[in-house]
KOLDOVEX-212704 format. One line per 4 residues: number of its first residue (from 1); their letters; for each residue x negated, y negated, z of C-alpha. Coordinates in Angstrom, 1 decimal. Example, Ala and Ser with C-alpha at 12.3 -4.5 7.8 and 13.67 -1.06 7.14 Angstrom:
<drenmis>
1 = AS = -12.3,4.5,7.8; -13.7,1.1,7.1
</drenmis>
This chain:
<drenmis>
1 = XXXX = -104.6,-103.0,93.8; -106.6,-99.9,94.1; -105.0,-96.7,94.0; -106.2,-92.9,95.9
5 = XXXX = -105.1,-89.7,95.2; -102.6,-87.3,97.4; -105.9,-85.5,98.7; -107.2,-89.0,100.3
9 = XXXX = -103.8,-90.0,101.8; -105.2,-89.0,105.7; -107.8,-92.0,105.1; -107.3,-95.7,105.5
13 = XXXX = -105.9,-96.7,102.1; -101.8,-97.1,101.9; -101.7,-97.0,97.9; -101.3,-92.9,97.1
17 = XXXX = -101.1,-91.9,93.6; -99.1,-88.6,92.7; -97.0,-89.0,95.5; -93.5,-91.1,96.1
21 = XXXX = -91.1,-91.7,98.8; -87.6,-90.3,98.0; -84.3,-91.0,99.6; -85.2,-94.3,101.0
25 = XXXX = -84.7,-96.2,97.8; -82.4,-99.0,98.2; -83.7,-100.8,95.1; -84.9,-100.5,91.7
29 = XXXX = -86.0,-102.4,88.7; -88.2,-102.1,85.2; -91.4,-104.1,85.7; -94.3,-104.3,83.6
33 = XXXX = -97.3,-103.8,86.7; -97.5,-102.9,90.1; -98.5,-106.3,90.9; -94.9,-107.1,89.6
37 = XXXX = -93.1,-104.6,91.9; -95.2,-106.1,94.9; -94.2,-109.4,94.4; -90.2,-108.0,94.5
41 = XXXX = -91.3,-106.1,97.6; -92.4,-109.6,99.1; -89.1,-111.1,98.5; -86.7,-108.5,100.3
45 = XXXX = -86.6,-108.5,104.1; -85.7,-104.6,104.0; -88.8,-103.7,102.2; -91.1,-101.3,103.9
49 = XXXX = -92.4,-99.6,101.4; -92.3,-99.1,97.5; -92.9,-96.0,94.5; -94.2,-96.7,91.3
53 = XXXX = -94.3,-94.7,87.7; -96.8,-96.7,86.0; -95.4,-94.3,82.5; -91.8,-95.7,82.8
57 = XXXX = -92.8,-98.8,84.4; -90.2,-98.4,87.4; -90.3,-100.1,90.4; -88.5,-98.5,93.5
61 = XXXX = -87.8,-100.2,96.8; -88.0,-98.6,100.1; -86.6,-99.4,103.2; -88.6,-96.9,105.1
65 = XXXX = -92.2,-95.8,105.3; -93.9,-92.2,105.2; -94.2,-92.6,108.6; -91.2,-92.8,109.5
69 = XXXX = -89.6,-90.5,106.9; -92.4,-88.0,106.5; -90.3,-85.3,105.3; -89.3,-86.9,102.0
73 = XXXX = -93.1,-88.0,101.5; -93.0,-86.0,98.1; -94.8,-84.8,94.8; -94.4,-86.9,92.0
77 = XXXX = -95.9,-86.5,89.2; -96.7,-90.8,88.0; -95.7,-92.1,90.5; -97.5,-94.2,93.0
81 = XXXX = -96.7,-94.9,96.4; -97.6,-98.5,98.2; -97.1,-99.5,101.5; -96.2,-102.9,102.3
85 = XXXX = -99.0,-104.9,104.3; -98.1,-108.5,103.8; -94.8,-109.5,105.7; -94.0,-106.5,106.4
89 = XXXX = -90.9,-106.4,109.1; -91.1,-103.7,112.0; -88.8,-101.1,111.9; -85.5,-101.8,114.1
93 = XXXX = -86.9,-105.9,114.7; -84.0,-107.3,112.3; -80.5,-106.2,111.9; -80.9,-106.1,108.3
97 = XXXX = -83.3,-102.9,109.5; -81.4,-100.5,111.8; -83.5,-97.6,112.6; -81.4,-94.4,113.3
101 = XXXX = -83.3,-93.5,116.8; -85.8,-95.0,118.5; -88.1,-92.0,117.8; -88.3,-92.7,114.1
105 = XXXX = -89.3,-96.6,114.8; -92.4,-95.3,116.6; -93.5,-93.0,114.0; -92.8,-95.8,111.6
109 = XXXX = -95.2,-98.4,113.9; -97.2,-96.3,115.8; -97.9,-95.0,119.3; -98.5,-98.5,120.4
113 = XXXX = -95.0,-99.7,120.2; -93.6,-101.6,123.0; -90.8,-100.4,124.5; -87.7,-102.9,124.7
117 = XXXX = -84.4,-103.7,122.5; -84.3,-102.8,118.7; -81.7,-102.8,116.7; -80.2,-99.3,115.8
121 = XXXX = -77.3,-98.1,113.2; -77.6,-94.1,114.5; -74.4,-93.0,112.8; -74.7,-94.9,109.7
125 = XXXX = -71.9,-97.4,109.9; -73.9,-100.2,108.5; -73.3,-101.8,111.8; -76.0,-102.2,113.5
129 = XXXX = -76.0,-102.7,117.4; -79.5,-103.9,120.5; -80.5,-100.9,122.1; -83.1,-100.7,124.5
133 = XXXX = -86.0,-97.7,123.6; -88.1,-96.5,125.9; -91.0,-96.3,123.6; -93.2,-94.0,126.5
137 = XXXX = -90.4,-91.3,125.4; -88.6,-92.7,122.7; -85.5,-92.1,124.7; -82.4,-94.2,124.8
141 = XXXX = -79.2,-93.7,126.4; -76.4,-92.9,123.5; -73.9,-92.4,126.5; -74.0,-96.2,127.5
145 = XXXX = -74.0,-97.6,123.9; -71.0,-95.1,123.2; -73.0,-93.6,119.9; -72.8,-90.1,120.5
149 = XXXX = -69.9,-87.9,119.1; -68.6,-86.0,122.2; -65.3,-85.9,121.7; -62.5,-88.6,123.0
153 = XXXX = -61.8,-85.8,125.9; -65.5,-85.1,126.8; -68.2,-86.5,129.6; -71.3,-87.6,127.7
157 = XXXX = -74.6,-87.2,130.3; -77.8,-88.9,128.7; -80.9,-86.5,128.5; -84.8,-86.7,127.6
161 = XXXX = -84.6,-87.7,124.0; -80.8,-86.8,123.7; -77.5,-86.2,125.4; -74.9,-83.5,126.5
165 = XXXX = -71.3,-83.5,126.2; -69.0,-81.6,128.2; -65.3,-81.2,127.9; -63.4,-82.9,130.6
169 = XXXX = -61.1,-80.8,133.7; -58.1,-79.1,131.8; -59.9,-79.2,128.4; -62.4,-76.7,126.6
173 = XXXX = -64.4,-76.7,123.6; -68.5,-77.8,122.8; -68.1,-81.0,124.5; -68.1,-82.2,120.6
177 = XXXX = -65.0,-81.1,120.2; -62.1,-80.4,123.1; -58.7,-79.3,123.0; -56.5,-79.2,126.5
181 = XXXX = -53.3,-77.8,127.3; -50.7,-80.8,128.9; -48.1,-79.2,130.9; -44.8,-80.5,131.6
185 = XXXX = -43.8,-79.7,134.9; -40.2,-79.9,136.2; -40.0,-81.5,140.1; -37.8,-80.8,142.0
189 = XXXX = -35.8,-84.6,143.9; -34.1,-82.5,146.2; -35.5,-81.4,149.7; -34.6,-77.2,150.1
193 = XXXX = -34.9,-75.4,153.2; -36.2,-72.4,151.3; -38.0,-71.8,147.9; -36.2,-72.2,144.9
197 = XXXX = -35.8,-73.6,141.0; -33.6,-76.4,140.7; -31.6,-75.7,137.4; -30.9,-79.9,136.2
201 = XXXX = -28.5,-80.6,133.9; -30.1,-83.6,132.3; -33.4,-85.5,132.5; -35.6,-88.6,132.1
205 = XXXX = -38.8,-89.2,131.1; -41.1,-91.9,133.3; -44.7,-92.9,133.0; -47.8,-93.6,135.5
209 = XXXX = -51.2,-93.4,134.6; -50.7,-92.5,131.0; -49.3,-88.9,133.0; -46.3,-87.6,132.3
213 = XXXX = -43.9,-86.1,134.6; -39.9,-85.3,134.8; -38.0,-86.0,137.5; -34.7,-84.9,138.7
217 = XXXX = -31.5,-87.6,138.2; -28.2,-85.1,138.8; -28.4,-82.0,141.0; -25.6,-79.4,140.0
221 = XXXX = -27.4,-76.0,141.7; -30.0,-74.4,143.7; -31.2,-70.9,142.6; -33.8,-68.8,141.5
225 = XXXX = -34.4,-68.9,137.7; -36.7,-67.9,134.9; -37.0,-71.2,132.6; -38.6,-69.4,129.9
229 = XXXX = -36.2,-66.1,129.7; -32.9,-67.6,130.5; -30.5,-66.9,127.9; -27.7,-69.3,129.3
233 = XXXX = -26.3,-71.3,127.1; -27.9,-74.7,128.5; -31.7,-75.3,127.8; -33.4,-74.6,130.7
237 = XXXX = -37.0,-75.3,129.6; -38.5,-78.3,127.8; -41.2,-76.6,125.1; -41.0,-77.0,121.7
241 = XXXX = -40.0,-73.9,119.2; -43.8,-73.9,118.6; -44.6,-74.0,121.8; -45.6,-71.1,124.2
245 = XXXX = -43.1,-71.1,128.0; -45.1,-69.9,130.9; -42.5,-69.4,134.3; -44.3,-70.9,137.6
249 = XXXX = -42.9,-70.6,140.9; -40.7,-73.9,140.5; -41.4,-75.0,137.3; -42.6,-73.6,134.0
253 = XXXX = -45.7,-75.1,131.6; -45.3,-75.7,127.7; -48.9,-74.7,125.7; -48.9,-75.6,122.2
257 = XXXX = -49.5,-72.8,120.0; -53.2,-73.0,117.7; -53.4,-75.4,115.3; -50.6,-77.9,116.5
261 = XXXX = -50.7,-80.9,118.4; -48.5,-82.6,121.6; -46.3,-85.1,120.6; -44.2,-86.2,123.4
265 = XXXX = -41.7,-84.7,124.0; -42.4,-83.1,120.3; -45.0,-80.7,119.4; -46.3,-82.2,115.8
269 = XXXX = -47.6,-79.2,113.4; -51.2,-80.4,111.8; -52.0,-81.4,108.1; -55.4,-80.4,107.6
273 = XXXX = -55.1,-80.6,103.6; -53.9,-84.2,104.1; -56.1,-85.2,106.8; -59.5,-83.4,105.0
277 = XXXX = -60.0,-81.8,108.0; -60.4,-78.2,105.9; -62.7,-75.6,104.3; -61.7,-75.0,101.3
281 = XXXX = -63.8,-75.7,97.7; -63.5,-78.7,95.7; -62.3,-76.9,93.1; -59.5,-74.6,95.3
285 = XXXX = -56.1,-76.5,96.2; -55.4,-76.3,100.1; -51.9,-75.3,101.1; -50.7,-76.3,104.5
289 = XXXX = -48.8,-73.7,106.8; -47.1,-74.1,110.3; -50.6,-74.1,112.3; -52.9,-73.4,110.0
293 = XXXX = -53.7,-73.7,106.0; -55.3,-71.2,103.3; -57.4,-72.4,100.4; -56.4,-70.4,96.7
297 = XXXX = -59.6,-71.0,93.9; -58.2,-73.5,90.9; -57.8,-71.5,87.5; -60.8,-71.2,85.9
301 = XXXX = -62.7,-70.5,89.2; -62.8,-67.1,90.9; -64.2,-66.7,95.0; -62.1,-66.6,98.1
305 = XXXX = -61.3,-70.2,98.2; -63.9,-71.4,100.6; -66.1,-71.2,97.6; -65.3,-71.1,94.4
309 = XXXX = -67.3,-70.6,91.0; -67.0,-71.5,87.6; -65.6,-68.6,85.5; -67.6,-67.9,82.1
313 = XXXX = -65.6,-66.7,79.5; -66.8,-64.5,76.1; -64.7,-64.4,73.4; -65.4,-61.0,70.9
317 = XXXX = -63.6,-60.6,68.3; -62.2,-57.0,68.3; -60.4,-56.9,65.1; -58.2,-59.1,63.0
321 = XXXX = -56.3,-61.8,65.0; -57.4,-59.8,68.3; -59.8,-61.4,71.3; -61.2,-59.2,73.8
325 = XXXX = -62.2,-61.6,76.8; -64.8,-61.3,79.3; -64.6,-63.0,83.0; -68.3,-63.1,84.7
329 = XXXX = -69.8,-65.4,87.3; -72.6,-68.0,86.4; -76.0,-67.0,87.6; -78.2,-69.9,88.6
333 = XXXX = -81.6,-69.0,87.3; -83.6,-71.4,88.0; -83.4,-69.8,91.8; -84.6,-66.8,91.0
337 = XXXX = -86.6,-65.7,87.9; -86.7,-68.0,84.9; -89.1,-68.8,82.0; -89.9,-72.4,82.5
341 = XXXX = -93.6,-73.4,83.0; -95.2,-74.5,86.2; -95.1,-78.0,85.2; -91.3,-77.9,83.7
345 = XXXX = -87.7,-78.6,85.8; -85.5,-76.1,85.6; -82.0,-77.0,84.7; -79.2,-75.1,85.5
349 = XXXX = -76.0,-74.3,82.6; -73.6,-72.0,82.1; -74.6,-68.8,81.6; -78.3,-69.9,80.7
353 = XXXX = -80.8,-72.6,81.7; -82.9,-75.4,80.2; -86.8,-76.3,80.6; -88.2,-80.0,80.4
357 = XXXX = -91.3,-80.2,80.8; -92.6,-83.4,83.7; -93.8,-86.8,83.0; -97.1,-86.4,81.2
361 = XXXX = -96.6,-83.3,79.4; -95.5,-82.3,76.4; -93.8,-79.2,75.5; -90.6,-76.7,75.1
365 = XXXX = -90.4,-76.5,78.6; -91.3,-72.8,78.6; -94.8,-74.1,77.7; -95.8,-77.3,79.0
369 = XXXX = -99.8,-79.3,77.8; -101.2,-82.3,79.9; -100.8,-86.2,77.8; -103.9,-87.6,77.5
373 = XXXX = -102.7,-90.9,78.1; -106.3,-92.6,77.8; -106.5,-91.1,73.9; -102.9,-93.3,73.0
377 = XXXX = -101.2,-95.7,75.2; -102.3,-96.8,78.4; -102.3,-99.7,80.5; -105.6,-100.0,81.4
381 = XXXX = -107.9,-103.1,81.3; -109.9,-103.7,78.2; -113.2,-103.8,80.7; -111.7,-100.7,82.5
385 = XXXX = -112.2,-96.8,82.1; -109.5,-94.6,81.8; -109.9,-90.9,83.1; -107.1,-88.4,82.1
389 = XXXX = -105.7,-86.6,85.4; -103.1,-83.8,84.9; -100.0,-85.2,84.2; -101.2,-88.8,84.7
393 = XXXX = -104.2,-91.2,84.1; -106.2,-93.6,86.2; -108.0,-96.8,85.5; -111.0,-97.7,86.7
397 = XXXX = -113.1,-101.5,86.4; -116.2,-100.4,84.4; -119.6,-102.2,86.6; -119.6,-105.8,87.1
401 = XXXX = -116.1,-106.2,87.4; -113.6,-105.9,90.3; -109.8,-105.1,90.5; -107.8,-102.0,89.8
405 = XXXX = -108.4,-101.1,86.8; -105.5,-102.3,85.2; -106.9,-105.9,85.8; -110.4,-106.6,86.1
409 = XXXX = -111.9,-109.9,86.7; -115.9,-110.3,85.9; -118.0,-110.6,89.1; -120.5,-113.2,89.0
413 = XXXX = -123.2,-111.6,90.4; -123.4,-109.7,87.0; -122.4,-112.6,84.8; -124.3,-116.3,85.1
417 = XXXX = -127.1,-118.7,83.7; -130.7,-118.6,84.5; -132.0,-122.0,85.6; -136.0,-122.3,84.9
421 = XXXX = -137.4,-125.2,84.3; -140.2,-126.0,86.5; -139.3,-129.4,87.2; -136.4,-128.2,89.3
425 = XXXX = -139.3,-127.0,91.7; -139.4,-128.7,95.1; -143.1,-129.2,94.3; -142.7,-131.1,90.9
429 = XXXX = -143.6,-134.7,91.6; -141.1,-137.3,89.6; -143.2,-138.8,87.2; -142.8,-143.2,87.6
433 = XXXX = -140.0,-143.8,85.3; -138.9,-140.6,84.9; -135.0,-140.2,86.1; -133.4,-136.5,85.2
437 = XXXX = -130.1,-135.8,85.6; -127.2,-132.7,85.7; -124.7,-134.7,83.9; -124.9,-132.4,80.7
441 = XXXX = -124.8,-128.9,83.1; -121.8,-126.8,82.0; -119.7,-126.0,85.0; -120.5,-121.9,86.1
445 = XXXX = -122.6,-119.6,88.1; -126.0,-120.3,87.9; -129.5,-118.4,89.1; -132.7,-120.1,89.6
449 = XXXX = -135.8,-117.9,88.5; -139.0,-118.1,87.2; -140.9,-121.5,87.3; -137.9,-123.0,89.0
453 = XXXX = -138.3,-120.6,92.5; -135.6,-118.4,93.5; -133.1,-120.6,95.8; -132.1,-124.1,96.8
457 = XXXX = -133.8,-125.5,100.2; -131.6,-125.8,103.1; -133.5,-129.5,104.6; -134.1,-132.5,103.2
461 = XXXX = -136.1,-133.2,100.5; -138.0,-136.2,99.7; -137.3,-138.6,97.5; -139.2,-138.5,93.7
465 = XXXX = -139.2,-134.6,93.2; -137.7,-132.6,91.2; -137.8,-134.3,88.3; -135.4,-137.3,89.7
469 = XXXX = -135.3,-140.1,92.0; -132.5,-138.7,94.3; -133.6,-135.1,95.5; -130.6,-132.8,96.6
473 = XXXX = -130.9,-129.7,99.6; -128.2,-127.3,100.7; -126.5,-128.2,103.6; -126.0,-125.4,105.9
477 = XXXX = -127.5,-121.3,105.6; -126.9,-119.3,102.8; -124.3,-116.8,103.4; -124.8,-112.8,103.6
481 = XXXX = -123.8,-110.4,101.5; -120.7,-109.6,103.9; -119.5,-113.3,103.3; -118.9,-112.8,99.7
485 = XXXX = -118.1,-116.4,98.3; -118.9,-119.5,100.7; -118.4,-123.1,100.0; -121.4,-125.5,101.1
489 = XXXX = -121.9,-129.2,100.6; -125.1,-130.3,98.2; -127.0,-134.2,99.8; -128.9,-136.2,98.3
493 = XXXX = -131.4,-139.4,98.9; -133.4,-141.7,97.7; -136.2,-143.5,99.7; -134.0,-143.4,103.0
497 = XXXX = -133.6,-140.7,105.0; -129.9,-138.6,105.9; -127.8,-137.6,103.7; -125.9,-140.2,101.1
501 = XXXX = -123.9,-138.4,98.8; -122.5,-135.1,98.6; -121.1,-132.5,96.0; -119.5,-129.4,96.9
505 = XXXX = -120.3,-126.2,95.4; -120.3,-122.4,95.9; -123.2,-119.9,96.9; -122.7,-116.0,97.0
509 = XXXX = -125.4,-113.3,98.2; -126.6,-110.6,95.4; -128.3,-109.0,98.1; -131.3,-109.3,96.0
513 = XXXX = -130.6,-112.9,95.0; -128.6,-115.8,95.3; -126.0,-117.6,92.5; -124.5,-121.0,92.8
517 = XXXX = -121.7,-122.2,91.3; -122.3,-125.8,89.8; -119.7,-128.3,88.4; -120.2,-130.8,85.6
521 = XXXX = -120.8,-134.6,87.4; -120.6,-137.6,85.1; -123.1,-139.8,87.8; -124.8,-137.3,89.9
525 = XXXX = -128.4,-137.3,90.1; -129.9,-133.5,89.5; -127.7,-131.1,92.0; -129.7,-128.6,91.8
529 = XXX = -133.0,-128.2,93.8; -135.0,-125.0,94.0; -138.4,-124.1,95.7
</drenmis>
């Protein structure tokens, strides 16, 4: 595994070095290598992505990409960021992987993403539901799956990319939130020849629709009256004491003062401090009044309730068994001016601050000098470089050996066994009685030089050369450089022509050369032939 730094992360490589993905963690554990937090990305269906602080030897779990979260992409100082390749699940293809819109699944897979149904969780529920994106937009209609949050009393009307909520006829408000006034109007069950208000005696309440409405049962007068101003002794009007009367011709309304609710035929005053549904600090208490509440700061906090801060008090001793106390409000330093170095967190306390200094520095926090990891511990590879970086290290396979620099393997066009004998030659004539063989070769890479040419051939060759009775050839083309390692099949003959037996073995291009790896045969006549 190869890692680049921040500066290279607009190039092809998904390994980024100095850089971690934060808030998208749904995982963590303390592993020894990268390879090791791979290999636990591999076995979680969720994982997209993964961070990794090589100092502490953490492994994070994402469940997003940079892509698709680009504004949490962040500086981290140790950290390592690794996208998943192998087995990777597309954003929104599993219900175990709800995407919140369809917008952030194609930034997470790209502008080639087929439009059709993923699965979404937009509000969070940890329920996720099939919605069909239209990947050309990234639009999808939150009005027909019923995820937007227009209020219970509000038309929702899809839009490019989003949606609009409007309060319905007789209510007003943001279309997120609505409020309505009901009225209860008195009808009259009596035909008059002439205009009038029916003063009733008693009522009963009866439902259609889920409206309400209050009909007539006993007629005792016919006359003109003022529901809401009548000071008769009988209750004219139906509001509630904390309800505002308005006369109509005929009738009258009820509207429920601010902050209460309709109960029928009640009017219900409103908890908010029970309910939540309030302003006020967590550290004020929230008293509830008839329509409203106010919010008072707890003791030992001072503001207008709403917010609410910390009270610092300095004791002084003024004489003997006398305090003088001082009240003042905490100032948070560390956003504005404070002492600690570039490469320190600030840390916020009462009435001060403290400075600690990032991974891979040392200091006070005030003052803050780079670890040169590659002069103590590290975890490179003993055939690996380390370079100091600010704050970090990196590891690189010294030449002749590949990996990523905390594990290099040797590469075998640097390391193998010259073969030179000249009776490996194509052209050496077996001498009668004379029968060499390979048994004794030590399996490895091996390169033929010198006396004994430069490659195997690739036809047959005939019998008594080499130095044996049975002459071997390569059966098929060496490989190019591009092929890296190839596996090929080694004949062999006697007097008879085609091919008799046959060994396998591999062959890689050096560009300048060719190596062969050879494995130890107990019967095998000579396996390697050269011209």
């Amino acid at each position: 595994m190869e890692f680049v730094t921040a500066n290279d992360q607009c190039k092809t490589e998904v390994n980024i070095q100095g850089m971690a993905l934060k808030r998208s963690v749904f995982k963590r554990w303390s592993v020894a290598n990268p390879q090791l937090c791979d290999v636990k990305c591999g076995q979680e269906i969720a994982c997209q992505s993964y961070n990794y602080n090589r100092k502490y030897q953490i492994c994070e779990l994402n469940n997003r990409t940079k892509e698709a979260r680009p504004e949490n992409f962040l500086s981290a100082p140790s950290w390592f960021y690794i996208r998943r390749l192998n087995g990777r699940a597309p954003l929104g293809s599993i219900p175990e992987l709800p995407a919140i819109s369809c917008l952030e699944i194609k930034a997470s897979e790209g502008k080639n993403t087929i439009s059709g149904k993923y699965w979404l969780d937009p509000a969070g529920t940890g329920k996720a539901i099939l919605i069909n994106c239209d990947m050309a937009s990234g639009d999808m209609d939150e009005c027909k799956y019923n995820i937007s949050d227009c209020d219970v009393n509000a038309n929702c009307t899809n839009t490019y990319v989003s949606y609009k909520c409007t309060c319905k006829a007789g209510y007003t408000g943001d279309g997120h939130s609505c409020s309505g006034t009901i009225n209860f109007v008195i009808q009259d069950d009596h035909e008059c020849v002439s205009p009038s208000t029916v003063l009733a005696h008693r009522y009963a309440r009866s439902t259609h629709d889920a409206e309400f409405s209050y009909r007539l049962k006993q007629i005792y007068s016919v006359e003109v009256v003022d529901e809401c101003t009548n000071t008769s002794s009988k209750k004219i009007h139906v509001c509630d004491v904390n309800a505002n009367c308005t006369n109509i011709n005929g009738s009258h309304n009820c509207t429920c003062t601010d902050g209460l609710l309709l109960k029928f035929p009640i009017i219900l005053n409103i908890d908010e401090c029970s309910s939540g549904d309030h302003a006020c600090d967590e550290n004020a208490n929230c008293t509830n009044t008839k329509g409203s509440h106010f919010c008072t700061c707890k003791e030992g906090y001072t503001g207008a309730g709403k917010s609410c801060q910390e009270r610092i008090r300095y004791l002084s001793l003024c004489s003997a068994n006398f305090l003088f106390i001082y009240d003042f409000t905490d100032i948070d330093e560390c956003k504005g001016n404070h002492s600690c170095h570039s490469n320190a967190t600030c840390m916020n306390t009462l009435g001060s601050h403290v400075c600690e200094c990032h991974p891979g520095y040392t200091g006070n926090g005030r003052n803050c000098t780079d670890i040169d990891e590659c002069k103590g511990n590290h975890s490179c590879y003993v055939n690996a470089t380390c370079t100091n970086t600010n704050g970090s290290f990196v590891c690189e396979c010294q030449p002749g050996f590949n990996g990523n620099g905390q594990n290099c393997t040797a590469d075998p066009c640097y390391h193998y066994k010259n073969l030179s004998y000249a009776n490996r030659k194509i052209s050496y004539a077996t001498p009668i009685g004379s029968e060499l063989c390979d048994t004794q070769l030590p399996s490895g890479w091996y390169r033929f030089v010198g006396a004994a040419g430069t490659k195997m051939p690739t036809t047959r060759v005939s019998a008594y050369r080499c130095g044996t009775n049975w002459s071997g050839w390569l059966d098929g083309a060496h490989p190019t450089v591009e092929d890296g390692e190839i596996k090929r099949m080694v004949c062999f003959s006697d007097r008879s022509s085609g091919c008799k037996y046959a060994i396998r073995i591999y062959v890689k291009n050096c560009s300048s050369y060719y190596i062969y790896k050879l494995f130890r045969r107990r019967v095998v006549r000579r396996a390697s032939v050269v011209q």
